[in-house]
C-alpha positions as CSV (number, residue, x, y, z in Angstrom):
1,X,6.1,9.6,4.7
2,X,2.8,9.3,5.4
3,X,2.5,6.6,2.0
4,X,4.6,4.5,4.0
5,X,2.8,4.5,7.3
6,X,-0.1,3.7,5.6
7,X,1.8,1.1,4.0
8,X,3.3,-0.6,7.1
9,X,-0.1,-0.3,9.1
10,X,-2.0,-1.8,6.0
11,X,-4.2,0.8,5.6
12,X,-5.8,1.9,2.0
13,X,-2.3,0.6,0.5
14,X,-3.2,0.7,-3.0
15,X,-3.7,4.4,-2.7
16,X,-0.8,4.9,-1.2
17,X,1.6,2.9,-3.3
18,X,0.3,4.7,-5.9
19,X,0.9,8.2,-4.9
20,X,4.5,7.2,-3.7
21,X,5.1,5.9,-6.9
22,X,3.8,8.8,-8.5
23,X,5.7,11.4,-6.5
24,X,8.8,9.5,-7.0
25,X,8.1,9.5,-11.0
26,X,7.3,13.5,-10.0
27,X,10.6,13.9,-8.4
28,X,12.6,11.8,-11.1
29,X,11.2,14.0,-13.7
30,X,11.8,17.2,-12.3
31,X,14.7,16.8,-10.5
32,X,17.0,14.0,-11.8
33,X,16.0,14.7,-15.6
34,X,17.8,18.1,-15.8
35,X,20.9,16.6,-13.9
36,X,21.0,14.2,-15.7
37,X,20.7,15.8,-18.9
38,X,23.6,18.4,-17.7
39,X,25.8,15.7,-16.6
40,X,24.6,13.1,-18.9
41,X,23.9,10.8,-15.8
42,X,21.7,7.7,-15.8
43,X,18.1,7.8,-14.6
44,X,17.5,4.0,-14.8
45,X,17.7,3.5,-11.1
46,X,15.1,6.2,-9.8
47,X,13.0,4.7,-12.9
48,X,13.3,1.5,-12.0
49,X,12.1,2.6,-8.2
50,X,9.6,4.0,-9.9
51,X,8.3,1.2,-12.0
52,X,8.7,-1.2,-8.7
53,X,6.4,0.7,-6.9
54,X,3.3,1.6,-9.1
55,X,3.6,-2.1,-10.0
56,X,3.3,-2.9,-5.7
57,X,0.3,-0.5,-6.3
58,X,-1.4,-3.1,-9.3
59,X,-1.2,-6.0,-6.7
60,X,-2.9,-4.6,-4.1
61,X,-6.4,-5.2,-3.8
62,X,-9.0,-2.1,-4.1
63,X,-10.4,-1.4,-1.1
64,X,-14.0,-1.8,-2.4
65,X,-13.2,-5.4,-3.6
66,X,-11.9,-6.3,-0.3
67,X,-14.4,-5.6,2.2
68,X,-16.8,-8.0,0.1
69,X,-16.5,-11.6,0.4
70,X,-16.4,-14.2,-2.7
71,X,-19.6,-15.6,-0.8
72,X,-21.4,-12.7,-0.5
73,X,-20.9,-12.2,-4.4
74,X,-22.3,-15.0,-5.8
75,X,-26.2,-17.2,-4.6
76,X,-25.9,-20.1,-2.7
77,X,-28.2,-21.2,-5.3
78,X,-27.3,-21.0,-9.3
79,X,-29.7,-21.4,-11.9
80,X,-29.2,-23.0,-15.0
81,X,-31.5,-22.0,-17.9
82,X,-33.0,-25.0,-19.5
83,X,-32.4,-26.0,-22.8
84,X,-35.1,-26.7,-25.2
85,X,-34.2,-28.9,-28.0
């Protein structure tokens, strides 16, 4: 619950898609495995959830990158070693 607030409000969002993702995977595992071993259900859609959401958490951008600024990573000025020949 509080994964997806942070979600919605845009707030350290990779951290949060990633533990929702892994406490779905946490759930699916201990949960829906021995159901579905029992009943011989399929697993393939909490899975797939899953999968969907750790890969929302690879997109987002880490929180360190984001505060800093293409701009403020590189000079203004770039200097090219000469070449002697």
């Amino acid at each position: 619950m509080v994964a997806g607030i942070l979600l919605l409000v845009g707030k350290k969002t990779r951290a949060a898609a990633t533990w929702l993702g892994l406490t779905v995977l946490f759930v699916v595992l201990v949960v829906y495995v021995p159901i579905g071993v029992v009943e011989r259900a399929s697993l393939d859609k909490g899975l797939m959830f899953c999968g969907t959401v750790l890969l929302l958490a690879g997109t987002m951008p880490r929180e360190a990158s984001r505060r800093e600024s293409s701009a403020d990573q590189w000079p203004h000025e770039t200097r090219i070693p000469k070449v002697v020949g």
